[in-house]
LOGU-66809 format. One line per field, with one value per residue: residue in three letters; residue number from 1; x negated, y, z negated of N, C-alpha, C, O in turn. Coordinates in nm, 4 decimals, padded with zeros to 6 digits. Each point is the difference from the previous one (the first is absolute). Layout:
! LOGU-66809
type: ala,...
seq: NUM,...
n_px: X,...
n_py: Y,...
n_pz: Z,...
ca_px: X,...
ca_py: Y,...
ca_pz: Z,...
c_px: X,...
c_py: Y,...
c_pz: Z,...
o_px: X,...
o_py: Y,...
o_pz: Z,...
//
This chain:
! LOGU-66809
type: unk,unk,unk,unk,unk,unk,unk,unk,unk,unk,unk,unk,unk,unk,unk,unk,unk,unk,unk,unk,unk,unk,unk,unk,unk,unk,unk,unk,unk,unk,unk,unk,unk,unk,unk,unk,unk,unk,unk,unk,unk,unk,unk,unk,unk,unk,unk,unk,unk,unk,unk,unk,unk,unk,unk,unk,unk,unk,unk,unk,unk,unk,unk,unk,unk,unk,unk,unk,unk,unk,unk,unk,unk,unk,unk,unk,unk,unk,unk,unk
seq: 1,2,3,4,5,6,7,8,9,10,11,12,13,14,15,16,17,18,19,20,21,22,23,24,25,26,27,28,29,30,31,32,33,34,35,36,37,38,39,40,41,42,43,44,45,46,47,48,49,50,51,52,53,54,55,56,57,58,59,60,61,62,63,64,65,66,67,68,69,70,71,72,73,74,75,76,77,78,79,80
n_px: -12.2955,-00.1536,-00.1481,00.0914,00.0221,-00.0805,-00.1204,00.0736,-00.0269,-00.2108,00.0216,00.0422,-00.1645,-00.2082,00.0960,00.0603,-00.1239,-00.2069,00.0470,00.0060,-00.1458,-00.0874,00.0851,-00.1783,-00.2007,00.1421,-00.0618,00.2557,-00.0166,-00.1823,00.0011,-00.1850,-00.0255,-00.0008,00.1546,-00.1858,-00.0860,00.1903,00.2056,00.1560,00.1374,00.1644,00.1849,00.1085,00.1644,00.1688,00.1423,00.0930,00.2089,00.1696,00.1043,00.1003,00.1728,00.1139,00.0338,00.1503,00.2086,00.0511,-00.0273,00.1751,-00.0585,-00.1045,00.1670,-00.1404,00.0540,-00.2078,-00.1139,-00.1164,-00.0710,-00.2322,-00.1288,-00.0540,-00.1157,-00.1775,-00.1765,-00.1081,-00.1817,-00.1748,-00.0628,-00.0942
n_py: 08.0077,00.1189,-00.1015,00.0978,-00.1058,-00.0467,-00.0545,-00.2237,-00.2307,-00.1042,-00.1906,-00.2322,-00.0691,-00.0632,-00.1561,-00.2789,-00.1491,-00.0205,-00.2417,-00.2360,-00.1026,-00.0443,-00.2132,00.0626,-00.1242,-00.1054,00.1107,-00.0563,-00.0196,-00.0032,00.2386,00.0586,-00.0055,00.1771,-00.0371,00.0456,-00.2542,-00.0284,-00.1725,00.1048,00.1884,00.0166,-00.1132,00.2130,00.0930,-00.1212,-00.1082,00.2057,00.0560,-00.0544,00.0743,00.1830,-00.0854,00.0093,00.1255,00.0406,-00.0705,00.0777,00.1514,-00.0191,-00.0440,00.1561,00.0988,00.1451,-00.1495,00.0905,-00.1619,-00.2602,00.0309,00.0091,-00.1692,-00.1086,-00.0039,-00.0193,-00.1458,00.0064,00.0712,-00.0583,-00.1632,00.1385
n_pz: -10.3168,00.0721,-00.0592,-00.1952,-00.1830,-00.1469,00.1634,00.1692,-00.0492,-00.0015,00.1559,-00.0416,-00.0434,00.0690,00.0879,-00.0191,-00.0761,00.1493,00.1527,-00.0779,00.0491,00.2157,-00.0500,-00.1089,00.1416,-00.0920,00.1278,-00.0466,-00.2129,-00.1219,00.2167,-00.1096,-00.2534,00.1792,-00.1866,-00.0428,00.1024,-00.0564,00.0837,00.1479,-00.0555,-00.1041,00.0835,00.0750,-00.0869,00.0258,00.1120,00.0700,-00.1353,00.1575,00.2076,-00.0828,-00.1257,00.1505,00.1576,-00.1922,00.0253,00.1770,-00.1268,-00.0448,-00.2435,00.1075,00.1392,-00.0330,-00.1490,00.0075,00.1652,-00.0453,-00.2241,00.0112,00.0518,-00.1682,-00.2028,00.0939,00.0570,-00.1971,00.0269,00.1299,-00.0745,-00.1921
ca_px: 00.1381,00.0799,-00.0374,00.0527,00.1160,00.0116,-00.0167,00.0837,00.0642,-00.0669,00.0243,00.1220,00.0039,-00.0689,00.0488,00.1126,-00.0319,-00.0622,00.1204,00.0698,-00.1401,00.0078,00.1122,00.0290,-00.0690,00.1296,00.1287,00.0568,00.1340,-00.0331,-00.1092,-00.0548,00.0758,00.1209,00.0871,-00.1036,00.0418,-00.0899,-00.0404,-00.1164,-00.1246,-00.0793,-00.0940,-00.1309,-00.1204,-00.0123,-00.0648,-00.1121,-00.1051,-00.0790,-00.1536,-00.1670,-00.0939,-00.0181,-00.1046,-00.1518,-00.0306,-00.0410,-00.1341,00.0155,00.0079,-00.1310,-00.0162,-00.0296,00.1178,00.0348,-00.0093,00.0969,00.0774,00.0592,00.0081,00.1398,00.1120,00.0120,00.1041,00.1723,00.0624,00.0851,00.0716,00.0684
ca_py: 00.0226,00.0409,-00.1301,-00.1167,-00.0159,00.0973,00.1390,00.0868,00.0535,00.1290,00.1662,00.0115,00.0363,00.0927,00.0848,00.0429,00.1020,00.0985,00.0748,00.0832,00.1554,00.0547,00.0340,00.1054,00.0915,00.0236,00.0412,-00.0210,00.2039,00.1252,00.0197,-00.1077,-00.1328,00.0144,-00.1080,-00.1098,-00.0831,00.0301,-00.1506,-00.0105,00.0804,-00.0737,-00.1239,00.0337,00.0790,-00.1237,-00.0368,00.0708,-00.0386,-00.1879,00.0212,00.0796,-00.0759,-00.1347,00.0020,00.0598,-00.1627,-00.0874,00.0901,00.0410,00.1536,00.0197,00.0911,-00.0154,-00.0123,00.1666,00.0613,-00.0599,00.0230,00.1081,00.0101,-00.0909,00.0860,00.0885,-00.0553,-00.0386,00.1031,00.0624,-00.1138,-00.0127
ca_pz: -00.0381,00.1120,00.0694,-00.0430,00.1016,-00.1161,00.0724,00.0594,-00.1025,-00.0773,00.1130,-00.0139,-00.1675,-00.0267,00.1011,-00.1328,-00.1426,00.0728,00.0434,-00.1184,-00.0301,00.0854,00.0720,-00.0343,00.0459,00.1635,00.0172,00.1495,-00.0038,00.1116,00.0006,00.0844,00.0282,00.0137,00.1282,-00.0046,-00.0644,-00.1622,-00.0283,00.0859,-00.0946,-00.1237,-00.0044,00.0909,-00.1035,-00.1461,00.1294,00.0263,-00.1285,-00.0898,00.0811,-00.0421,-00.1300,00.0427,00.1445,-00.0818,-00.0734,00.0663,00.0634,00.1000,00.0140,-00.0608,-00.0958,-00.1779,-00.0327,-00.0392,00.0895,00.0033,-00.1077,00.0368,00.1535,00.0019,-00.0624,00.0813,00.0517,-00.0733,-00.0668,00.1194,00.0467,-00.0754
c_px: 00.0876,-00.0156,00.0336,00.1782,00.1089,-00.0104,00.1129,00.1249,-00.0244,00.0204,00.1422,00.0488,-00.0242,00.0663,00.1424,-00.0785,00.0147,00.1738,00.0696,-00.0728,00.0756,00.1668,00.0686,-00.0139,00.0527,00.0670,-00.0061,00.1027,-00.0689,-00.1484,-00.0739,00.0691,00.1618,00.0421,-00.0730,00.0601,-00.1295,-00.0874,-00.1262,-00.1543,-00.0190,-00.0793,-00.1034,-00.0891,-00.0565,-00.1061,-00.1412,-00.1088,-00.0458,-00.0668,-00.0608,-00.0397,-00.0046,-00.1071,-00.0937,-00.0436,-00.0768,-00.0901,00.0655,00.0483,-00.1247,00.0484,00.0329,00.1579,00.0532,00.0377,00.1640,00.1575,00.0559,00.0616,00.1727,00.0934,-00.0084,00.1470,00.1522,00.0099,00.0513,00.1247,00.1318,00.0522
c_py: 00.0151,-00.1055,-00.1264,-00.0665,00.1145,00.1347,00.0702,00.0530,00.1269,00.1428,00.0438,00.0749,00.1496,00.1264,00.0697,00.1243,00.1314,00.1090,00.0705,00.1184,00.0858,00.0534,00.1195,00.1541,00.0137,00.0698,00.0014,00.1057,00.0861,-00.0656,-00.1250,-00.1214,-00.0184,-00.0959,-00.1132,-00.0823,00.0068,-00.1084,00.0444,00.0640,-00.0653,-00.1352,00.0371,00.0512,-00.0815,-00.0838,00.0303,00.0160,-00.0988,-00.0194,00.0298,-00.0351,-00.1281,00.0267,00.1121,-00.1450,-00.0552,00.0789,00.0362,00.1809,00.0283,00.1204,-00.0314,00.0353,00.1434,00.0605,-00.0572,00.0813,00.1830,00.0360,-00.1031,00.1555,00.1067,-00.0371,-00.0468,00.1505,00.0573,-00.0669,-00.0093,00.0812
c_pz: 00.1240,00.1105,-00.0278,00.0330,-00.0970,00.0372,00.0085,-00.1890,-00.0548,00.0973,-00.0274,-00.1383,00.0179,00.1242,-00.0626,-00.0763,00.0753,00.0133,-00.1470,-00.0700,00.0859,-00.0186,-00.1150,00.0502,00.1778,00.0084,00.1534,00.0294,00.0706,-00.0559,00.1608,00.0406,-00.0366,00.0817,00.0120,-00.1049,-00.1544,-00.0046,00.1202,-00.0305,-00.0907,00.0803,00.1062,-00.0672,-00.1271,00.1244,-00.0164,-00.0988,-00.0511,00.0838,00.0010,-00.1097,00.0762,00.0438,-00.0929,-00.1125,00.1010,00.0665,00.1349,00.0268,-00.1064,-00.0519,-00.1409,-00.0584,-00.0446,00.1321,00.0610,-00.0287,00.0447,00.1521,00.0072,-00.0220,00.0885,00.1175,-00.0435,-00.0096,00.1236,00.0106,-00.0989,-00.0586
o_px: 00.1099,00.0875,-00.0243,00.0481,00.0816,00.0575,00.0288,00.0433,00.0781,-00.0019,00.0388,00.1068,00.0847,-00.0310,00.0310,00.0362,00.0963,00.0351,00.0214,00.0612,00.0830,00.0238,00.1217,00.0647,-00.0584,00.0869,-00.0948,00.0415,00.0585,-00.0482,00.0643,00.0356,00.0555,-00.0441,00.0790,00.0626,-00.1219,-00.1182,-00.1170,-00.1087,-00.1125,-00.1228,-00.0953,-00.1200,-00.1041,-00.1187,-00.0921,-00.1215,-00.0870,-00.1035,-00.1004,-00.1209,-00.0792,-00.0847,-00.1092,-00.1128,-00.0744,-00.0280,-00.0885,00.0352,00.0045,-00.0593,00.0828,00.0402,00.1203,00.0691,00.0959,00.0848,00.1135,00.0798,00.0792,00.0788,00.1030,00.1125,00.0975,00.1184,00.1098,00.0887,00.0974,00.0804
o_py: -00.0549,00.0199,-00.0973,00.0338,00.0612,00.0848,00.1076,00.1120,00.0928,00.1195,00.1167,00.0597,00.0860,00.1188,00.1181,00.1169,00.0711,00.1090,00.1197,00.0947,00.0671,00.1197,00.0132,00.1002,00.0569,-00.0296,00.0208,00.0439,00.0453,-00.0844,-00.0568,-00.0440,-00.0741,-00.0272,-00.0883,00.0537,00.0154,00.0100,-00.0310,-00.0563,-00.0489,00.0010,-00.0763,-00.0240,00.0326,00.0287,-00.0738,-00.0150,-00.0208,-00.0523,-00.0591,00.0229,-00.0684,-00.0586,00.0292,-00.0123,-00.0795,-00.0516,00.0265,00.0675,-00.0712,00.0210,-00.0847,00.1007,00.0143,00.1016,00.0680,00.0143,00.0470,00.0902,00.0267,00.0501,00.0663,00.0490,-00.0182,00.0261,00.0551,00.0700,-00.0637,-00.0296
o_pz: 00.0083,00.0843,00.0713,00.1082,00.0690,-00.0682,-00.0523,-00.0270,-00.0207,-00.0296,00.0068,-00.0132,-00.0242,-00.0098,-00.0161,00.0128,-00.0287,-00.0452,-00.0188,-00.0494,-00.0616,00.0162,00.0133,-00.0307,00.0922,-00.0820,00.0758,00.1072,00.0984,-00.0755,00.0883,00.1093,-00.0811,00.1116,00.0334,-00.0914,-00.0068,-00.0329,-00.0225,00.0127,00.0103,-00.0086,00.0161,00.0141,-00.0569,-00.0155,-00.0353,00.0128,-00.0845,-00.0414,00.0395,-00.0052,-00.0648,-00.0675,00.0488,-00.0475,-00.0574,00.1082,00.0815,00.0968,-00.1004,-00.1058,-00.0335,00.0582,-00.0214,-00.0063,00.0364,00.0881,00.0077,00.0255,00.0904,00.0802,-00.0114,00.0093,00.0729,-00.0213,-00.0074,00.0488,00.0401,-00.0883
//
């Protein structure tokens, strides 16, 4: 799936979906991500998540998807 010419669409799709998931859970008013561009946090962090199911689709990450899953949200949660 990810090797085909269709790839890059499906990254494209699926990064769309990730960011609109994501862009409720921003705020740029206070806190951490005070003053920071919203478009910039959402497509680094939308980015980031379609890399790590890309590179756990493609064995390039061996932890098991519970370890995956909780260790992502750890990280959105400092971050958000």
């Amino acid at each position: 799936m990810l090797s085909s010419k269709s790839a890059s669409v499906f990254r494209h799709h699926f990064l769309a979906f990730v960011i609109e998931e994501l862009e409720g859970e921003v705020n740029i008013t206070e806190g951490i991500n005070q003053g920071l561009s919203k478009e910039i946090l959402l497509n680094f962090f939308g980015a980031a998540i379609v890399e790590i199911v890309e590179a756990w689709l493609t064995n390039g990450i061996t932890e098991s998807t519970q370890v995956i899953a909780e260790q992502v949200g750890v990280l959105l949660d400092r971050n958000f």
